[in-house]
C-alpha angles and dihedrals in degrees: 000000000000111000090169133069107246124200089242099064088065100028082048094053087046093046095048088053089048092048099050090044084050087052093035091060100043093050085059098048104047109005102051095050085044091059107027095102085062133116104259092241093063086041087061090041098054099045080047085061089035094043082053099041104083091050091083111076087035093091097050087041096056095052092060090052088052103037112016090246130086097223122061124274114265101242 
């Protein structure tokens, strides 16, 4: 367990905004013309997959931000 503050709590904040502004952005310029002729309901469907999407790598992120390793820690 971490008792002292460590640089990647707050490098790793700053990193995961500018991550998701970073794929924010990309989903407007190039998904949502892609996809503006579709029925609303794909539409739905596919912002639902997109709004899940970057939920992936976030565990695996946090830890690092937590630990220093990208895999959790062996109990």
């Amino acid at each position: 367990m971490r008792t002292k503050p460590t640089w990647r709590i707050p490098i790793g904040i700053l990193a995961l905004l500018g991550a998701l502004a970073l794929y924010g952005i990309a989903i407007a310029t190039w998904i949502a013309p892609a996809i503006a002729g579709w029925n609303a309901l794909l539409q739905t469907i596919v912002y639902l997959i997109l709004g899940v999407i970057w939920l992936l790598p976030l565990r695996r992120f946090l830890i690092w931000m937590e630990t220093g390793r990208f895999s959790p820690p062996d109990e």
